[in-house]
C-alpha positions in Angstrom: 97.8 -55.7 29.8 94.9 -54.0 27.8 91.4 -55.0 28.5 88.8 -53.8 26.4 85.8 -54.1 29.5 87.9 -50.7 30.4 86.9 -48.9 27.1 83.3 -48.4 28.8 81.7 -48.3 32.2 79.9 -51.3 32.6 81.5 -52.6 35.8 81.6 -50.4 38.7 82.8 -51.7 42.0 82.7 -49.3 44.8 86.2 -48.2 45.7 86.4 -48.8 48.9 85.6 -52.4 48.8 87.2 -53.3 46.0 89.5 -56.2 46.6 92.3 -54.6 44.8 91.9 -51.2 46.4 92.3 -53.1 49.7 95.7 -55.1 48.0 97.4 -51.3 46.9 96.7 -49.9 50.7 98.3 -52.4 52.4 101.4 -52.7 49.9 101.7 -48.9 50.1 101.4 -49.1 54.2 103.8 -52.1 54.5 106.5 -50.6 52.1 106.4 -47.1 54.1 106.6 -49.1 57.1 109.6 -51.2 55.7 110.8 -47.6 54.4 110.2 -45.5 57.7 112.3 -47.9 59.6 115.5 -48.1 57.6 115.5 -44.2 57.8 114.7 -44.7 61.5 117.4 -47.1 62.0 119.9 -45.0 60.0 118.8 -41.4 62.3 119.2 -43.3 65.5 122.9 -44.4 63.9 123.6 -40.9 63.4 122.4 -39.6 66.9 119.9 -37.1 64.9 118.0 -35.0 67.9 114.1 -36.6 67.5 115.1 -39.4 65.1 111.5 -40.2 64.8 110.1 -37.3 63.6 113.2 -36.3 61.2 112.4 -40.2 60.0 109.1 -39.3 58.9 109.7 -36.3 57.9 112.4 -37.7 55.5 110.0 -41.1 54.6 107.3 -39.4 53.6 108.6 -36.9 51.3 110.8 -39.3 49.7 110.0 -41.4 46.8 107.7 -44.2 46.9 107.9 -47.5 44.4 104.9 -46.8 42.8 101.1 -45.6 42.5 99.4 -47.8 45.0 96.0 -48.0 43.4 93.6 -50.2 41.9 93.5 -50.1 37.8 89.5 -49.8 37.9 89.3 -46.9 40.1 91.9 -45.2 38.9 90.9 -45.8 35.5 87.2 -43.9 36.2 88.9 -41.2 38.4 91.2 -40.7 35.3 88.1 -40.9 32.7 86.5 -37.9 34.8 89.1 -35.8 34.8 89.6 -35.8 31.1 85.9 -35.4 30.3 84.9 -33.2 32.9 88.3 -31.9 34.0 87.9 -32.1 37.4 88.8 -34.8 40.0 86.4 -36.4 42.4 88.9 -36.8 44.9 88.8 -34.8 48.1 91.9 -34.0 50.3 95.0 -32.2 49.3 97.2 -35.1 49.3 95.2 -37.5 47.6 94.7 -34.6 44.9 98.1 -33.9 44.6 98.3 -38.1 43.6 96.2 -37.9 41.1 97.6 -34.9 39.1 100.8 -36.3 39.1 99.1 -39.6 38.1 97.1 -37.7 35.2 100.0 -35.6 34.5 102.1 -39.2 33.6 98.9 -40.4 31.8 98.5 -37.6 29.8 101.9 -37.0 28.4 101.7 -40.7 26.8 98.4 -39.7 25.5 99.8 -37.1 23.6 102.1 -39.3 22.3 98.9 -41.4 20.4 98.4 -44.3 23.4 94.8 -44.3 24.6 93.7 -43.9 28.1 93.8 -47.7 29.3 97.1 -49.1 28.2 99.0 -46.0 29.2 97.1 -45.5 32.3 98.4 -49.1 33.0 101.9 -48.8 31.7 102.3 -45.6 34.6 100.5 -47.9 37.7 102.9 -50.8 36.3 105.9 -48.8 35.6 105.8 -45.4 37.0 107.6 -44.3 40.0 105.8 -42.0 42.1 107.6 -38.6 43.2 106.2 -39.7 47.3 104.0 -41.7 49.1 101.4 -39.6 49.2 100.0 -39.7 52.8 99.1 -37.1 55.5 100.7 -37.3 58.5 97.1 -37.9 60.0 97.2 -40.7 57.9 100.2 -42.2 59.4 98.9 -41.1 62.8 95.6 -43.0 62.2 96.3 -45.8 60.4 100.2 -46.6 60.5 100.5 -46.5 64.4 100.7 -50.3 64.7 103.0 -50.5 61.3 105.4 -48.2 62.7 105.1 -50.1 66.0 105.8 -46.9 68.9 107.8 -47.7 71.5 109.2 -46.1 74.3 111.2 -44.1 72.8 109.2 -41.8 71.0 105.2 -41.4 70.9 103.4 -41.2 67.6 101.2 -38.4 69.0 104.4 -36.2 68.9 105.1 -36.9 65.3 
């Protein structure tokens, strides 16, 4: 749904502790957990040599059920890339996120929508092509989604 508050920049909310930033993280860890384990289970079925790292692998360059971000932050990265055309993003995978993000933003642009409702309609609607995280990501903060066990050791992934 369209809100016109988004047509200018009066709220800012720092990213990072936004409550909804918080919400998309932990959707987008507990799905690629959810994910990384039916491949998991389905390699170990299979008797795949390193099941856990061929899991991975296979997890996170599959496709993911959507963007996992917050409207309002993705709403003023989006704003400066089409004013400034440039992203304030660093990091090649997070990068990589948002130009497929604008990319889907921009092509119902063209098509006369404005910025907010078809910025919404691709968070909402879109399916994103991965999940869009590093494997130092997963190293870092997925260890205790992933739940190592004996079998294999994160650190080897």
């Amino acid at each position: 749904m369209y809100h016109k508050e988004y047509d200018t920049m009066k709220t800012h909310t720092s990213p990072a502790t936004a409550a909804g930033h918080t919400y998309c993280r932990r959707r987008r860890d507990k799905e690629f957990s959810q994910y990384y384990h039916e491949v998991l289970r389905f390699m170990k079925k299979h008797r795949v040599k390193n099941p856990a790292r061929q899991a991975l692998d296979y997890a996170l360059a599959t496709g993911s059920p959507h963007y996992d971000v917050d409207f309002d932050y993705a709403y003023r990265i989006m704003c400066a890339h089409l004013n400034r055309g440039s992203l304030p993003v660093k990091g090649e995978v997070r990068r990589a996120l948002w130009l497929e993000l604008a990319g889907k933003v921009q092509e119902l642009m063209q098509a006369g929508v404005g910025v907010a409702p078809a910025l919404e309609f691709v968070l909402e609607h879109g399916r994103a092509s991965h999940f869009f995280i590093s494997r130092s990501n997963v190293r870092a903060h997925l260890g205790k989604l992933l739940q190592p066990s004996r079998q294999y050791n994160l650190g080897s992934l």
